[in-house]
Backbone as a ProteinNet text record, in pm:
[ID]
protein_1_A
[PRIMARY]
XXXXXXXXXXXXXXXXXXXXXXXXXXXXXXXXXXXXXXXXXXXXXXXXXXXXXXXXXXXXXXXXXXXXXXXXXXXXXXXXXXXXXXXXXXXXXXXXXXXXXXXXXXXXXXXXXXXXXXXXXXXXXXXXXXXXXXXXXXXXXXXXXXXXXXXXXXXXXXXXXXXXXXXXXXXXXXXXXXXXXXXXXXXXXXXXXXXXXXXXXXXXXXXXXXXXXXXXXXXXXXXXXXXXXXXXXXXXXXXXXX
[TERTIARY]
7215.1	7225.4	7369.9	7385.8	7501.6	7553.8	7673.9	7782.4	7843.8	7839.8	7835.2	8016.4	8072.3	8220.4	8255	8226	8287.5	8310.3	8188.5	8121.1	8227.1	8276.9	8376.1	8540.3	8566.3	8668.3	8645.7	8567.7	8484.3	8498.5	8628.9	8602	8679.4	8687.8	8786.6	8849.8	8992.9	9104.1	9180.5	9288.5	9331.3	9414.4	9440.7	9489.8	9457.2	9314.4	9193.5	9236.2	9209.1	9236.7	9352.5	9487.9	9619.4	9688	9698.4	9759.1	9714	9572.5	9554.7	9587.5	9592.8	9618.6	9762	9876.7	9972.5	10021.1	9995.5	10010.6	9990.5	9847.4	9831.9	9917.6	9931.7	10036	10183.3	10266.6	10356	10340.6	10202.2	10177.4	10238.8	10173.5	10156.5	10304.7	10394	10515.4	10623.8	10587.4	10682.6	10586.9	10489.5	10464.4	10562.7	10507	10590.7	10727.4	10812.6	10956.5	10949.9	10896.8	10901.5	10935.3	10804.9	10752.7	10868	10900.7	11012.3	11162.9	11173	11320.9	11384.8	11298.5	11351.1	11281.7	11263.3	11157.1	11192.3	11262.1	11317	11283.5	11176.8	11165.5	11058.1	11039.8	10955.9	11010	11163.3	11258.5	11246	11201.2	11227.5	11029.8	11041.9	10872.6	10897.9	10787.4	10823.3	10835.9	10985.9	10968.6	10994.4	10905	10873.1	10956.8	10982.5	11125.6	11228.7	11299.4	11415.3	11462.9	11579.9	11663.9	11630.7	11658.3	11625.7	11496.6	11392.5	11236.4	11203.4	11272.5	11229.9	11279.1	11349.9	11355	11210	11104.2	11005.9	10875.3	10890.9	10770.3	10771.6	10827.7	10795.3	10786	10839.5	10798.4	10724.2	10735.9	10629.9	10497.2	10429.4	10327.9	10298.5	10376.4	10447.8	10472.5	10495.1	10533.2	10388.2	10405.3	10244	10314.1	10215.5	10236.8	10246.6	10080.1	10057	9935.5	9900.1	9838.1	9655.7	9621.2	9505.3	9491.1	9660.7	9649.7	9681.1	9697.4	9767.1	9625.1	9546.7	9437.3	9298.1	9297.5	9221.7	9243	9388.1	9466.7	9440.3	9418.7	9433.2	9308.6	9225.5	9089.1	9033.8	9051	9049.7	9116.6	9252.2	9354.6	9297.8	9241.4	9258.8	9165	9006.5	8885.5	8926.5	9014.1	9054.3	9094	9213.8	9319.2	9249.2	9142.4	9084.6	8995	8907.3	8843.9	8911.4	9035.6	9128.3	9178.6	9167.9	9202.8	9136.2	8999.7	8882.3	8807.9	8805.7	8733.3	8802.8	8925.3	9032.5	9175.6	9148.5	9309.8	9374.5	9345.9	9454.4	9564.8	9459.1	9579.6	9612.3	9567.1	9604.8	9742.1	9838.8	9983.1	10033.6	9986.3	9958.4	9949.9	9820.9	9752.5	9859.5	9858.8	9927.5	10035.6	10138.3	10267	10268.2	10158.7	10150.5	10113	10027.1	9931	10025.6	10114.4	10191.5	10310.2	10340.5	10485	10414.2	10338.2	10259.3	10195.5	10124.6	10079.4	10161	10275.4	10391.5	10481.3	10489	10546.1	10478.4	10341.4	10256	10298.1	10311.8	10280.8	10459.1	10506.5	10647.2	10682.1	10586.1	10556.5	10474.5	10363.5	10276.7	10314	10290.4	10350	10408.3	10338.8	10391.4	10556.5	10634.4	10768.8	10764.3	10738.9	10682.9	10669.7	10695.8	10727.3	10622.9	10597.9	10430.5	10452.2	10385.9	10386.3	10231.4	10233.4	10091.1	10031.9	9957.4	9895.8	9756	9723.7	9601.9	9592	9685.7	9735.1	9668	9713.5	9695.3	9546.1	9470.1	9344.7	9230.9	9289.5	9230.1	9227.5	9401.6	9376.3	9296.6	9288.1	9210.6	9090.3	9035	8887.1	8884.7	8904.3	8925.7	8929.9	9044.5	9050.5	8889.2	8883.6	8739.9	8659.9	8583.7	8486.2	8495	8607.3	8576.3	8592.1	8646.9	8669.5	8515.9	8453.3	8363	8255.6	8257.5	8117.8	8189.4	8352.8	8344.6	8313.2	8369.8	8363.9	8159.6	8127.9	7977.3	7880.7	8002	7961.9	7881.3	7743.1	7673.2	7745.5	7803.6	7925.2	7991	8088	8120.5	8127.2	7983.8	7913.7	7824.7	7771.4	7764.8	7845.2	8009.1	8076.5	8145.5	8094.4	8153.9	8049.5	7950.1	7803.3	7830.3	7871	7908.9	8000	8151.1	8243.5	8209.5	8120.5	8065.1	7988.6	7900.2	7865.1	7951.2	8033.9	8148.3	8225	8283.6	8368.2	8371.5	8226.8	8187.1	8286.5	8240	8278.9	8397.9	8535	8665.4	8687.8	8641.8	8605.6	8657.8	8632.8	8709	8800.2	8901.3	8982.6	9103.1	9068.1	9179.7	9201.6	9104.6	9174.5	9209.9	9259.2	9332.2	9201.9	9176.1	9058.1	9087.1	9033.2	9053.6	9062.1	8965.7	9029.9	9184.1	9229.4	9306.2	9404.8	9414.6	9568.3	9549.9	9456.3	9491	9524.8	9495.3	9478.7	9622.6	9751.8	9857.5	9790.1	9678.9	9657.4	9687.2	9795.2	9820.2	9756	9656.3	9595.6	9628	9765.9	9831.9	9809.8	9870.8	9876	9744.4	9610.5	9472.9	9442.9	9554.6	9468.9	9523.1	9650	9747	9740.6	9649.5	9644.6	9506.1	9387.7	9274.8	9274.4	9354.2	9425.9	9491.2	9544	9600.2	9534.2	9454.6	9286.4	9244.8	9226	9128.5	9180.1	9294.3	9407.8	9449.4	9472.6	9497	9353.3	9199	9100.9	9068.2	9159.3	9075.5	9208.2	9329.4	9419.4	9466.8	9429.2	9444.5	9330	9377.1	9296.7	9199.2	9116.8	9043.9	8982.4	9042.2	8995.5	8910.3	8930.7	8809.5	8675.2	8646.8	8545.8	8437	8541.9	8495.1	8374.4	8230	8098.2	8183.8	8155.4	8161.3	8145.4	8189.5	8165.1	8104.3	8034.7	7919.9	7917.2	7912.5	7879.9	8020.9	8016.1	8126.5	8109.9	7970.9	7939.1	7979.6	8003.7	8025.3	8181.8	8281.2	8428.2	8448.7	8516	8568.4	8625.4	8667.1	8781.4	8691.9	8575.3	8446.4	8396.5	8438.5	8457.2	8282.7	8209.4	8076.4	8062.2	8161.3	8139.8	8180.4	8271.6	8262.4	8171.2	8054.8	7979.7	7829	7802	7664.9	7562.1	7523.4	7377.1	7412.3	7500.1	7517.3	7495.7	7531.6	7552.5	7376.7	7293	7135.7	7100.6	7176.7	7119.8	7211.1	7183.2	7216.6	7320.6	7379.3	7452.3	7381.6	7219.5	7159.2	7053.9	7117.7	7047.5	6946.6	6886	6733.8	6777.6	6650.3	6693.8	6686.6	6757.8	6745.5	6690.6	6568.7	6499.1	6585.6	6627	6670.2	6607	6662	6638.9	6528.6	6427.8	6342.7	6429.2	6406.5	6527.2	6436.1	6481.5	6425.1	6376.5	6251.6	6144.7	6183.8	6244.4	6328.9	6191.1	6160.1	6044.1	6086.3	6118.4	6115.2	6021.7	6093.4	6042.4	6001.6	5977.9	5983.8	5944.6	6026.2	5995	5923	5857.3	5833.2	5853	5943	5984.4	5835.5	5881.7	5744.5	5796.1
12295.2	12171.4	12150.6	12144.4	12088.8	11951.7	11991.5	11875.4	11727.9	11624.1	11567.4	11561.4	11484.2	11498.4	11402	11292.5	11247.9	11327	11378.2	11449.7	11547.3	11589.4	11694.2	11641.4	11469.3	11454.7	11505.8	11502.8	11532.8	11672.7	11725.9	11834.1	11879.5	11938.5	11946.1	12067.3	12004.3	12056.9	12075.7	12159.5	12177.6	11996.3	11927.8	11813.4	11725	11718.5	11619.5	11637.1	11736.6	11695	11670.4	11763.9	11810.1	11629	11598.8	11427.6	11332.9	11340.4	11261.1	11285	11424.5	11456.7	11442.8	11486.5	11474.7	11337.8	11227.6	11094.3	11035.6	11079.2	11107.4	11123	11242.7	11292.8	11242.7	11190.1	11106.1	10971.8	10941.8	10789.7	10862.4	10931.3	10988.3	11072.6	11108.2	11112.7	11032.4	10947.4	10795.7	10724.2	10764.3	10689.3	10756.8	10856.1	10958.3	10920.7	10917.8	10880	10749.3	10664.2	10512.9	10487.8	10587.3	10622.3	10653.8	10739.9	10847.4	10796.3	10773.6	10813.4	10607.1	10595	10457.7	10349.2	10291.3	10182.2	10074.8	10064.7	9904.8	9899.2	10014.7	10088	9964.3	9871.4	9780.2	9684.2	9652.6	9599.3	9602	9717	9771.7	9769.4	9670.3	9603.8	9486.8	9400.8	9309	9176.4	9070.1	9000.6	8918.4	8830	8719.1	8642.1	8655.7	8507.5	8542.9	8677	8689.3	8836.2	8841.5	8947.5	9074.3	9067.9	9169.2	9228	9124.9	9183	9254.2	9261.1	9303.7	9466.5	9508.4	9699.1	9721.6	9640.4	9669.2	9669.2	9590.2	9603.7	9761.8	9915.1	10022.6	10065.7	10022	10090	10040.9	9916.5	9869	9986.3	9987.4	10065.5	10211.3	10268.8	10369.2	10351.4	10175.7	10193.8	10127.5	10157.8	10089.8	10063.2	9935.9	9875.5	9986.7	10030.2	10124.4	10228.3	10295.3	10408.5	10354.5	10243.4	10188.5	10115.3	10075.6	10050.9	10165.7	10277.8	10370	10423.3	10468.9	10537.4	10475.5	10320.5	10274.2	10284.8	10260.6	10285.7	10402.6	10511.8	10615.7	10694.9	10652.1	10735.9	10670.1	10529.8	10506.4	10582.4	10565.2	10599.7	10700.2	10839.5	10941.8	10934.1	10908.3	10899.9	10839.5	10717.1	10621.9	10718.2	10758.4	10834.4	10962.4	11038.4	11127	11105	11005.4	10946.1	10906.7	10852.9	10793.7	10962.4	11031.2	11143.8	11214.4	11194.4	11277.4	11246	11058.4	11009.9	10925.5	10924.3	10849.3	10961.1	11095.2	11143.6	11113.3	11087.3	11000.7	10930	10833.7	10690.9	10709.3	10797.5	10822.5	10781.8	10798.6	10744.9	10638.4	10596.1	10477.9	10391.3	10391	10306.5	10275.7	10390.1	10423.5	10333.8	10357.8	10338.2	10159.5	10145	9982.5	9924.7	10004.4	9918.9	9901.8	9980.9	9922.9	9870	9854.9	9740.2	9632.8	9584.4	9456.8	9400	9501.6	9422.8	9370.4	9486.2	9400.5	9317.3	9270.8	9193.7	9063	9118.2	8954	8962.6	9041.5	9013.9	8918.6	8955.6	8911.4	8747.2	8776.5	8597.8	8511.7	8559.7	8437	8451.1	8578.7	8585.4	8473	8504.1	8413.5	8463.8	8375.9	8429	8487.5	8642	8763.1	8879.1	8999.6	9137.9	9159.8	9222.5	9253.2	9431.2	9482.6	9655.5	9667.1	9816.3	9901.7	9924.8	10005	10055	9953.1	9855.1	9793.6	9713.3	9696	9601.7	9712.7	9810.1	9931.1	9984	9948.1	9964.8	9906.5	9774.8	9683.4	9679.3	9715.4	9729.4	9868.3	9969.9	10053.4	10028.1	9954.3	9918.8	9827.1	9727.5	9682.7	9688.3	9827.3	9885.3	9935.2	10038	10154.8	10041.6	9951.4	9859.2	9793.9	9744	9683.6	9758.6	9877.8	9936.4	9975.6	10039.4	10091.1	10018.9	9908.6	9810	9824.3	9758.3	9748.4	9861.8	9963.2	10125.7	10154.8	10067.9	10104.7	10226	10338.7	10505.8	10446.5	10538.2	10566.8	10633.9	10723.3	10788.5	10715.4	10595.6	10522.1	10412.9	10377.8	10233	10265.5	10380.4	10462.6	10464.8	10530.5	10486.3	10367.5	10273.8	10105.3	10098.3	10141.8	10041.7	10154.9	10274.6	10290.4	10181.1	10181.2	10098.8	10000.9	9929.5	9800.4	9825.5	9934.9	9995.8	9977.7	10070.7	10105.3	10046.2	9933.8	9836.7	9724	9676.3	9513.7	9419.3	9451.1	9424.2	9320.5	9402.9	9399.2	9229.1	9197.8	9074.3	8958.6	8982.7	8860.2	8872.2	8953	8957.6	8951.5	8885.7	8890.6	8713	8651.8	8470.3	8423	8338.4	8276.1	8249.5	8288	8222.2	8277.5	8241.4	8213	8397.8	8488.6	8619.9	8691.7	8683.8	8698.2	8637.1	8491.4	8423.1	8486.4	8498.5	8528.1	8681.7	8718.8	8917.1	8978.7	8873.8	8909.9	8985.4	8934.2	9033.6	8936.9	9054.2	8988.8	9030.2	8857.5	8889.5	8837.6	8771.1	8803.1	8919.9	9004.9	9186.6	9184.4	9158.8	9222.2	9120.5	8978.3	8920	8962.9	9023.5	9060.7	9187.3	9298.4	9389.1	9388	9316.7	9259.1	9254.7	9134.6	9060.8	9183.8	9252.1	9369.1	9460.4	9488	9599.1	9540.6	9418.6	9366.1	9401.6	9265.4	9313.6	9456.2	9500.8	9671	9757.5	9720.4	9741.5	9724.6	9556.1	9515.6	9550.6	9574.9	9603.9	9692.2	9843.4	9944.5	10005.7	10111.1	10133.5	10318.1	10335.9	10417	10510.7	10555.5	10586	10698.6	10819.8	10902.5	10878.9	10751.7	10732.9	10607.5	10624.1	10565.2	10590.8	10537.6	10636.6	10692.8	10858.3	10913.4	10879.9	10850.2	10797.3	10937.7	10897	11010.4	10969.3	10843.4	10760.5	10724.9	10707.1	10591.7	10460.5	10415.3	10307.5	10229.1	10361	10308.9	10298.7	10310.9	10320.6	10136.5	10069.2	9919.5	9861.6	9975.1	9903.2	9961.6	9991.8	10007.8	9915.9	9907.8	9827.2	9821.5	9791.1	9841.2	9777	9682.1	9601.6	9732.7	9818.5	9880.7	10053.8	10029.1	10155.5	10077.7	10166.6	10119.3	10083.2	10176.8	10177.6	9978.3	9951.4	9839.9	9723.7	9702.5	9648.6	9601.3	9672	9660.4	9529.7	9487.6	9350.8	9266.3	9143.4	8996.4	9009.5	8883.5	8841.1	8867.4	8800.9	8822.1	8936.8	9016.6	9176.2	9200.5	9151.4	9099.4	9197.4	9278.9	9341.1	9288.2	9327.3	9273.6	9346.7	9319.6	9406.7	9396.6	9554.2	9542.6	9516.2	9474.2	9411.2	9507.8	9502.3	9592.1	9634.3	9718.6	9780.2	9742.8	9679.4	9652.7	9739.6	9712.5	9838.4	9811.3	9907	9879	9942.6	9847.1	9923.7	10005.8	10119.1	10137.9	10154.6	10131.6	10112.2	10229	10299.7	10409	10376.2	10430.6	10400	10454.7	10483.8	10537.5	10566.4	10674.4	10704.1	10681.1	10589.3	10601.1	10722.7
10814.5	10892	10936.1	11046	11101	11100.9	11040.8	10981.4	11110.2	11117	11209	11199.2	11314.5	11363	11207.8	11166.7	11056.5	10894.9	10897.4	10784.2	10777.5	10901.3	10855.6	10769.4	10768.3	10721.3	10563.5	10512.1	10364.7	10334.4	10244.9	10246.1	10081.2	9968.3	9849.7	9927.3	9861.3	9842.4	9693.7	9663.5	9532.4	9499.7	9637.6	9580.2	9595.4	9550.1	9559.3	9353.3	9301.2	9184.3	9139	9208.7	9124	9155.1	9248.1	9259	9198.8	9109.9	9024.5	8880.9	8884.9	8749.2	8692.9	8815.1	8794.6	8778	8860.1	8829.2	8675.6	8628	8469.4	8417	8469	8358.8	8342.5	8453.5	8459.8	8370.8	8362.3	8260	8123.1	8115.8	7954.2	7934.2	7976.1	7973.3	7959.2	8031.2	8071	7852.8	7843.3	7732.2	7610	7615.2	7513.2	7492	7611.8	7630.6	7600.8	7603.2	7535.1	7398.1	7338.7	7227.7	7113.2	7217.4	7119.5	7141.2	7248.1	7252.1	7354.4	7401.8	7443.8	7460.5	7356	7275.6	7334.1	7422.7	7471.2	7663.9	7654.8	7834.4	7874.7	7854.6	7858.5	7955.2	7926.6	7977.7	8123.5	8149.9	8341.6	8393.8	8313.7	8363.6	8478.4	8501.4	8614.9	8529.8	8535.9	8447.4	8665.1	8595	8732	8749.7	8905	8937.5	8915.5	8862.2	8855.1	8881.5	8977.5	8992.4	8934.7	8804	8747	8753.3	8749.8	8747.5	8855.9	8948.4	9115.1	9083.3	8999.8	8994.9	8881.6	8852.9	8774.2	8895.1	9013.3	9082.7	9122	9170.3	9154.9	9030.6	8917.4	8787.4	8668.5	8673.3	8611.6	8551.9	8687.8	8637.2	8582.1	8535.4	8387.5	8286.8	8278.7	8169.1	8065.8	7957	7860.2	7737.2	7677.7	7564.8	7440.9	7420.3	7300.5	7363.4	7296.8	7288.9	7350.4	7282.6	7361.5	7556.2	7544.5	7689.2	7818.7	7769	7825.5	7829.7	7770.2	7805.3	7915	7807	7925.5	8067.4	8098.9	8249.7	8290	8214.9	8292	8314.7	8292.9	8281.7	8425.4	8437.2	8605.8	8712.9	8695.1	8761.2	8779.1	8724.2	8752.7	8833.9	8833.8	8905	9055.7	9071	9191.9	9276.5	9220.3	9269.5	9322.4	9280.8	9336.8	9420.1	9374.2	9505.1	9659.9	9601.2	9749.4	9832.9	9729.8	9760.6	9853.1	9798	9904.8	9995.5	10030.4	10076.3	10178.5	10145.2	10239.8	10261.7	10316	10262.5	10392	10494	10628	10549.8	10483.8	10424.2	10305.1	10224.9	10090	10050.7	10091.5	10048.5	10085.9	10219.4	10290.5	10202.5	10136	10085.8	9907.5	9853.3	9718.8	9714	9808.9	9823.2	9847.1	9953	9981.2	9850.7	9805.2	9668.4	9524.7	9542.9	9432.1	9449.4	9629.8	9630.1	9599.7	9639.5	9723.5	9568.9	9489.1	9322.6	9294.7	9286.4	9241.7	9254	9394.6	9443	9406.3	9430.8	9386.8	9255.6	9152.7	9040.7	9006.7	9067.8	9061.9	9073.8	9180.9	9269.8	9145.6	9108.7	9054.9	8897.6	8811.9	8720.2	8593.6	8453.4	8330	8332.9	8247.7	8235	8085.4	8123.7	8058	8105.2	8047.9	8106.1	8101.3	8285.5	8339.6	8316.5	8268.2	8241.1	8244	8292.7	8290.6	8431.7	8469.8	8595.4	8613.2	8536.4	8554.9	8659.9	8717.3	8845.6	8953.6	8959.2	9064.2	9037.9	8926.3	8889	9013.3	8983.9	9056.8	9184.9	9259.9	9409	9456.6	9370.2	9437.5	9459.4	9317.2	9319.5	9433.7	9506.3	9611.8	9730.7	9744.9	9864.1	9861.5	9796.4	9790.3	9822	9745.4	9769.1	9883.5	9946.7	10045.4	10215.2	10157.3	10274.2	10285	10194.7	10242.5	10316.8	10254.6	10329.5	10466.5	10467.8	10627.8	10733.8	10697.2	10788.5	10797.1	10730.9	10769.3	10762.2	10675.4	10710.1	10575.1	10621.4	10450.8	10363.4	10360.1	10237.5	10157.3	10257.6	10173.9	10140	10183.4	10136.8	10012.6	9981.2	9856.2	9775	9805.8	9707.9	9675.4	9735.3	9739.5	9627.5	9625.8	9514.5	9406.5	9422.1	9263.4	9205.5	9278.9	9240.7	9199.4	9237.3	9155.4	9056.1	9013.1	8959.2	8787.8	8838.2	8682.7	8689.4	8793.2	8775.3	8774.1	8831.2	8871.8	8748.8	8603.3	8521.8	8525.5	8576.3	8547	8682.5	8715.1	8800.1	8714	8565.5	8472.7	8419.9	8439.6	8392.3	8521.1	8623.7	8710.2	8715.5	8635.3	8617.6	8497.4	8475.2	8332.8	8277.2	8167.2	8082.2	7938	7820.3	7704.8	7618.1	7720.3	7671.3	7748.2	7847.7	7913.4	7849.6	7824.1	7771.6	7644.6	7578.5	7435.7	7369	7505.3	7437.6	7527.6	7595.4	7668	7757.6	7866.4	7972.2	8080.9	8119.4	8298.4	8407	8403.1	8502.4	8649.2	8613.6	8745.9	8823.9	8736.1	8851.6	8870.4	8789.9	8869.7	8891.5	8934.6	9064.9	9176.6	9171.7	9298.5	9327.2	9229.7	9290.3	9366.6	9319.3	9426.5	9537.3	9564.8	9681.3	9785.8	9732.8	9757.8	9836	9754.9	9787.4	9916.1	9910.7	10005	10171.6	10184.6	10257.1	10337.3	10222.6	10273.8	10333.1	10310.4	10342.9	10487.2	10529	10638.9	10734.4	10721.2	10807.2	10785.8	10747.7	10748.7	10809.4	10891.4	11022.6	10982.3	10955.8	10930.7	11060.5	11181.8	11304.5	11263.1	11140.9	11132.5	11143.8	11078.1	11033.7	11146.3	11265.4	11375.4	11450.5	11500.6	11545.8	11702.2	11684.1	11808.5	11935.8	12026.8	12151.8	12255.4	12288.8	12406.2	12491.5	12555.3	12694.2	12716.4	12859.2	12929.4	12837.2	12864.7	12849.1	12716.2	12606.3	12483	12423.6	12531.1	12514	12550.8	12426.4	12457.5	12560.2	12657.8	12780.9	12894.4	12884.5	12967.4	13060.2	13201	13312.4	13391	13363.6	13439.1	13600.7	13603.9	13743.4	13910.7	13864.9	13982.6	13960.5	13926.5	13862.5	13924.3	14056.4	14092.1	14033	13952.2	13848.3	13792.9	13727.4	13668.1	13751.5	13878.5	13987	13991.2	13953.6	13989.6	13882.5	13773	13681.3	13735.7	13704.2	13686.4	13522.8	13539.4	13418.1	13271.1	13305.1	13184.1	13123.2	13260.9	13218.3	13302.3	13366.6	13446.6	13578.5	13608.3	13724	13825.9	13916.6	14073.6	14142.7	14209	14297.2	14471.6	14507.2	14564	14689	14826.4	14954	15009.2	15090.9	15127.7	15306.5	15279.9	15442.3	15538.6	15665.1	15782.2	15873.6	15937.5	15975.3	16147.4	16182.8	16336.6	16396.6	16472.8	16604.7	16742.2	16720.3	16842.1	16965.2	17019.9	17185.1	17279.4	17293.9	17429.5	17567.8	17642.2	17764.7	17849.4	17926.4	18022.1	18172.5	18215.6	18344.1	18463.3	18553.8	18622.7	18744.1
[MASK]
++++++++++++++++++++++++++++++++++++++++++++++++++++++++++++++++++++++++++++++++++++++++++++++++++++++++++++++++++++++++++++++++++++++++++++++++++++++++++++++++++++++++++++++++++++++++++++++++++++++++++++++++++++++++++++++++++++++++++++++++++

């Protein structure tokens, strides 16, 4: 069966896996080095409202509390990140690069006065982006993978407002309300032209003028044909030479 013009953006590559893995693996390094050698790396997290906190909105998300928050983070991360990989690779960095100034910037903005750390912020805007991009782009592919995403993530929906597990368990759900916000945003004004339906007709291009194109000329405003004029039946005459 032959592959249609979109179908062909869909294809694996070696860095459909290696960019998620490596990102991984940067978590789990940056933990180690916490771990081991600079126990105070927490510091260069996002502390909100102040000077200093603004070199934590790019790094923030490297750095992790303990050994339980570092894994949960990353077992997404890796799946997101490969998905954005294979299903969006136009905007793939686009998207990456926006999604973690912009968490963090929100997270900077709304933010407890408290050091924001961990990738769960960036959790959230992917789930976001993916989910909402896909409903809008309309392709079955990835309106499929929008209803997994709700699927294995619907879940995480409560933990992006203040409520009695969130204040009490230190989860900022600042960042996964700002990396949401984020997702969404970046979904509806980030421009996806692959995944645009093929144009075949004149008729179906947006700046498609039909008023000087005969065939069109034959309806009315409300579509209704116009029967055209019946041509006049000239009698001729002949004469006769007498």
């Amino acid at each position: 069966m032959l592959k249609s013009s979109i179908d062909k953006n869909f294809y694996f590559s070696l860095s459909v896996m290696l960019f998620p893995l490596l990102f991984v693996l940067l978590l789990w390094m940056t933990y180690y080095l916490n771990l081991h050698y600079f126990p105070e790396l927490y510091q260069y997290g996002i502390l909100p409202k102040t000077v200093k906190g603004l070199r934590g909105i790019p790094l923030h998300i490297f750095i992790h509390g303990n050994f339980k928050h570092l894994l949960n983070n990353s077992i997404p991360i890796f799946f997101l990140v490969m998905a954005l990989k294979y299903f969006y690779r136009q905007q793939f960095f686009k998207v990456l690069f926006l999604g973690i100034l912009f968490t963090g910037l929100g997270t900077w903005l709304l933010g407890r006065n408290s050091y924001h750390i961990g990738a769960s912020g960036l959790v959230y805007c992917l789930v976001s982006f993916i989910f909402f991009k896909g409903i809008l782009t309309k392709y079955y592919r990835l309106v499929a993978l929008s209803l997994t995403i709700v699927l294995l993530y619907g879940g995480i929906i409560w933990y992006m407002f203040p409520n009695a597990e969130t204040l009490k368990g230190n989860v900022s759900w600042e960042g996964h309300f700002a990396g949401f916000v984020t997702g969404l945003i970046m979904a509806i004004f980030i421009k996806t032209p692959q995944f645009d339906k093929p144009i075949f007709y004149d008729w179906e291009h947006p700046d498609f003028d039909p008023t000087d194109k005969p065939f069109f000329k034959q309806f009315d405003e409300n579509g209704n044909f116009i029967n055209p004029p019946k041509p006049e039946i000239v009698e001729e005459i002949s004469q006769l030479d007498n």
